[in-house]
C-alpha positions in Angstrom: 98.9 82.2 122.9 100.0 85.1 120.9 102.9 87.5 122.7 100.4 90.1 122.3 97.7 88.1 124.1 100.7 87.2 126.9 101.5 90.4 127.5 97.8 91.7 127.8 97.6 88.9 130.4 101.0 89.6 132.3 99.8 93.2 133.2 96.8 92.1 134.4 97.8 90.1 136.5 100.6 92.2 137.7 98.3 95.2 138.7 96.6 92.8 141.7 99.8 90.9 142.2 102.5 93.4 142.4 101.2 96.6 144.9 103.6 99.4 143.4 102.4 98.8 139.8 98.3 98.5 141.1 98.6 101.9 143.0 100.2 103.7 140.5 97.9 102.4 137.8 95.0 103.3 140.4 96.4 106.9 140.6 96.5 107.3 135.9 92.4 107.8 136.5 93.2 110.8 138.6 95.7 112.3 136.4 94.8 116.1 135.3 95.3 116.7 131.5 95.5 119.8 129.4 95.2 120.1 126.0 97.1 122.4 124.2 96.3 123.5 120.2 98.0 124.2 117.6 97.1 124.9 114.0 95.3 121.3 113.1 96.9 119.7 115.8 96.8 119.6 119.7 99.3 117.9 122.1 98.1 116.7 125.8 100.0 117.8 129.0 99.9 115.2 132.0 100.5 115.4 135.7 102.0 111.8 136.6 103.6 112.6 140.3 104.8 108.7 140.3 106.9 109.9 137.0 109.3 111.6 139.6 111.5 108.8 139.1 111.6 109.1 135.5 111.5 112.9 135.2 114.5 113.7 137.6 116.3 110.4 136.6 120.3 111.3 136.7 122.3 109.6 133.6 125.3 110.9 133.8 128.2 108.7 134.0 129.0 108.5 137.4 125.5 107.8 138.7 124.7 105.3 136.2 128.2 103.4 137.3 126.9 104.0 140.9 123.8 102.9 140.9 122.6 99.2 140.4 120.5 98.5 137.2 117.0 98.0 137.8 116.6 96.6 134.5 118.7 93.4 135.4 116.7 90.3 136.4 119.2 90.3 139.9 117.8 93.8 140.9 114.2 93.5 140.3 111.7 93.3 142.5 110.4 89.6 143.8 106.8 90.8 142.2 108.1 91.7 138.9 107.2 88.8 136.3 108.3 89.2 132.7 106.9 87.4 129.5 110.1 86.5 127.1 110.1 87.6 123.6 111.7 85.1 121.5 114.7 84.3 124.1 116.6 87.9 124.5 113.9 90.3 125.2 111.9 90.5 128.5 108.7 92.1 127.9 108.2 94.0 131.9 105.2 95.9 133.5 106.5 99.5 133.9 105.9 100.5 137.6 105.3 104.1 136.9 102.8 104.4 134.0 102.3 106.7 132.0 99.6 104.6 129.5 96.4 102.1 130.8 99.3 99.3 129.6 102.6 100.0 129.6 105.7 97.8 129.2 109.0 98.3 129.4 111.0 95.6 127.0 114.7 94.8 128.4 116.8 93.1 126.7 118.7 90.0 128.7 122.1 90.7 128.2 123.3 94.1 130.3 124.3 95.9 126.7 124.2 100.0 126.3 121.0 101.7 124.6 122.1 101.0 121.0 119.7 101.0 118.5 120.9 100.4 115.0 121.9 96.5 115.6 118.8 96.2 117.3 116.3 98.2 114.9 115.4 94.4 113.6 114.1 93.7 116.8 112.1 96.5 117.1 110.6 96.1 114.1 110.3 92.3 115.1 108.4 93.9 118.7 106.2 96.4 117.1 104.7 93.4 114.9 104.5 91.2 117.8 102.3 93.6 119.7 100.0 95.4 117.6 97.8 96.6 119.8 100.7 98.9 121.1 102.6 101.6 120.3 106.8 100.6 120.4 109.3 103.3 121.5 112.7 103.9 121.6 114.4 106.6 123.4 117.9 107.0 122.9 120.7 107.9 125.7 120.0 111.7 126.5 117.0 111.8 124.5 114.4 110.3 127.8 115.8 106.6 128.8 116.5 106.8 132.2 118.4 103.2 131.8 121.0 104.6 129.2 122.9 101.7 130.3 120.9 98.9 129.4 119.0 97.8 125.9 115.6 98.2 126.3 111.9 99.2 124.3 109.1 101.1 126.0 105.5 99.7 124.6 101.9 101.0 125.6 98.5 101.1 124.2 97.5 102.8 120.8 95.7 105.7 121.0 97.0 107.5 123.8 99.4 109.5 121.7 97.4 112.0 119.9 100.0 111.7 116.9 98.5 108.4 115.8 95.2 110.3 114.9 96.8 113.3 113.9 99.9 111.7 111.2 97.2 111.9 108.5 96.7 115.3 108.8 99.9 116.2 110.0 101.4 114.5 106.7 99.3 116.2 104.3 99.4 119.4 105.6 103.1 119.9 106.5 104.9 117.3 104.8 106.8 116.6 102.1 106.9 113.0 100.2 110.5 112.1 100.1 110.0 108.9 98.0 107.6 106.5 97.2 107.2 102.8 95.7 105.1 99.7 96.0 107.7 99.0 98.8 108.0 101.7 101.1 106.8 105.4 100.9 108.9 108.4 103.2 107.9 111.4 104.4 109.2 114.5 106.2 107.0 116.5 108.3 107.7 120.2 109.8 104.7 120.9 112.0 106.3 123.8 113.6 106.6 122.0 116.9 108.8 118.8 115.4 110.2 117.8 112.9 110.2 114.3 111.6 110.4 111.5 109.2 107.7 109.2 108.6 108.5 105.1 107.4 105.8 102.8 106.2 106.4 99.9 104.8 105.7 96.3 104.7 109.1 95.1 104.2 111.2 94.7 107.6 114.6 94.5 105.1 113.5 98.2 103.3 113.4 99.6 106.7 116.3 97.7 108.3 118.2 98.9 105.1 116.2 103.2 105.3 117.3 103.0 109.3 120.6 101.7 108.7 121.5 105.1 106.1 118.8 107.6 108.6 121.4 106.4 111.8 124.4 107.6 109.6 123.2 110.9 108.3 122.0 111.6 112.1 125.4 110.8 113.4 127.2 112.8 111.0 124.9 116.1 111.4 125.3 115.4 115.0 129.1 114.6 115.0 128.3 111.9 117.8 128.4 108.1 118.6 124.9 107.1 118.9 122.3 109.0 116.8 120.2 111.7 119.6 116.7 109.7 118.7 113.2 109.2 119.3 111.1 106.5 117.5 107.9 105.4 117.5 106.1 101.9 115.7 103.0 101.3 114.9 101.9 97.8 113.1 98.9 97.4 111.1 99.9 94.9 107.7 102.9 97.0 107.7 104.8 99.4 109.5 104.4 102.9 110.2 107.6 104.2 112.1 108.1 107.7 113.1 111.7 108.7 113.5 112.4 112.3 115.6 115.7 113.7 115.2 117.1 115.6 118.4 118.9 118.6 119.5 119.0 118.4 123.5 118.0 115.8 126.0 116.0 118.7 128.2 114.8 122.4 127.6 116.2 125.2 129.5 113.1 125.8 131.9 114.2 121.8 133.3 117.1 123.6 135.0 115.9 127.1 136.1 114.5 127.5 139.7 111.4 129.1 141.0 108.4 129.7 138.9 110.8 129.4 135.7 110.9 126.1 136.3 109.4 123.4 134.8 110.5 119.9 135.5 110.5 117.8 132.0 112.2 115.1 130.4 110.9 114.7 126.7 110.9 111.6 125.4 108.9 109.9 123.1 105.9 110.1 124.5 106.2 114.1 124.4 107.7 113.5 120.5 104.0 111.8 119.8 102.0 114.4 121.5 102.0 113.7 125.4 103.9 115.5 127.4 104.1 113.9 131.2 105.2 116.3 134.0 105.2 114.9 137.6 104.2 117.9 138.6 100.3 119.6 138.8 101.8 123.3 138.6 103.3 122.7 135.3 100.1 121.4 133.6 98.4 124.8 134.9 101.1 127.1 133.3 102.5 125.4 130.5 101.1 127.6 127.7 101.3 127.3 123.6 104.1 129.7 124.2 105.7 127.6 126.2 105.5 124.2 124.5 106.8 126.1 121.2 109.7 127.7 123.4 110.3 124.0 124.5 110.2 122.0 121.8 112.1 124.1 119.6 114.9 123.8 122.0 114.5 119.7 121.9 113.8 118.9 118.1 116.6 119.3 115.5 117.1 122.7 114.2 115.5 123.8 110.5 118.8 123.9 109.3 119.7 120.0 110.6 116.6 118.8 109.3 117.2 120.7 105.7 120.2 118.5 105.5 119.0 115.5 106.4 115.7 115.2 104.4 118.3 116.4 101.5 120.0 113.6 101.7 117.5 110.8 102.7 
């Protein structure tokens, strides 16, 4: 049996067998969705209440070193099963949802969300389970486990960018480079801004990440690149790599009707934003998403410098 068809069967079983993952997948049928257009392009908002946990998760330092991690096998529920991926990722049913299957992939050993020596597995993941879309969020840019190595993983299609990159490419990209190998793009939609990998050669990626994490750190001047990437697999890789500026928009910490509770992550990079709240997916406007994601992409100017010197 194929990791794919493992993990297919792992979350079906898990919605009968484990209750807090069956009602919250239950509840995804009930979820209100907007959409929201743009010019060629639309993003979806989504009430998730159960995303709560997720949405208001606090990462600082002091409540990560307070708080047990829920990613460890020792803190896990007795319901949770896992499926292992080679022998140092667990491939988990996320409890709170957000796609029909969702997983979130932890890695064994409690090591910090770091991607760049574990872009190979990734890559390695995303081929592993084509039927999914693989995700990365990066500390401040959406994990809520900043504090342990882990994937997110759920079903193709849900994102509206996998329909739209097409489109999105040939009407507001650029072609950085292209060979038999591996072709790169950089896309300004006027909502993100983003680079675009396909390739069927894991090394010309490992090699194009390897130089992307560098210049990202540099424009940055941080540690750990602020970053958002999604995988797709079909014969070849398409990966979708999202720059950052802040982990959450202003309107996250205003009160009263200015508020509106969001963490962006990928999901909300690839065209679906998840609020846990009803009242947001009634007000959020096209104003609004522009305000917000303008706030959470890299500026023009850092993107100018990066696609220079990709």
């Amino acid at each position: 049996m194929s990791t794919q068809e493992k993990a297919h069967a792992l979350f079906k079983d898990q919605i009968s067998s484990w209750p807090l993952l069956g009602a919250n997948w239950e509840k995804l049928a009930e979820a209100k969705i907007k959409q929201v257009d743009f010019d060629g392009f639309f993003i979806k908002v989504q009430c998730n209440p159960k995303r709560i946990v997720s949405s208001a998760a606090k990462v600082d330092k002091v409540s990560i070193e307070n708080r047990a991690c829920f990613l460890c096998a020792g803190h896990r529920p007795p319901e949770e099963k896992n499926v292992w991926f080679e022998d140092h990722y667990e491939i988990l049913c996320n409890p709170f949802p957000i796609f029909r299957e969702h997983f979130t992939i932890a890695k064994s050993d409690h090591t910090p969300q770091v991607i760049e020596a574990e872009f190979g597995n990734f890559l390695e993941l995303s081929r592993a389970l084509p039927d999914l879309a693989l995700f990365y969020n990066a500390p401040n840019c959406g994990a809520s486990a900043p504090d342990h190595m882990h994937f997110q993983a759920g079903n193709r299609g849900f994102m509206p960018i996998e329909e739209q990159l097409a489109t999105l490419k040939a009407r507001y990209g650029a072609q950085l480079h292209e060979d038999p190998g591996l072709k790169v793009s950089a896309v300004d939609d006027g909502l993100r801004r983003f680079y675009v990998f396909e390739s069927g050669s894991m090394e010309r990626l490992e090699e194009l990440a390897a130089i992307a994490f560098q210049l990202i750190r540099e424009v940055q001047n941080g540690a750990e690149p602020m970053i958002n990437i999604l995988s797709y697999y079909d014969q070849g890789w398409q990966v979708l790599l999202f720059p950052r500026d802040k982990h959450r928009p202003g309107q996250d910490f205003e009160e009263g009707e200015l508020n509106i509770l969001l963490s962006p992550a990928s999901g909300a990079m690839g065209g679906a934003v998840i609020t846990p709240r009803e009242t947001e997916v009634q007000k959020i406007t096209q104003e609004d998403s522009e305000d917000i994601f303008s706030q959470i992409t890299c500026s023009e100017d850092q993107f100018k410098r990066l696609t220079a010197a990709v």
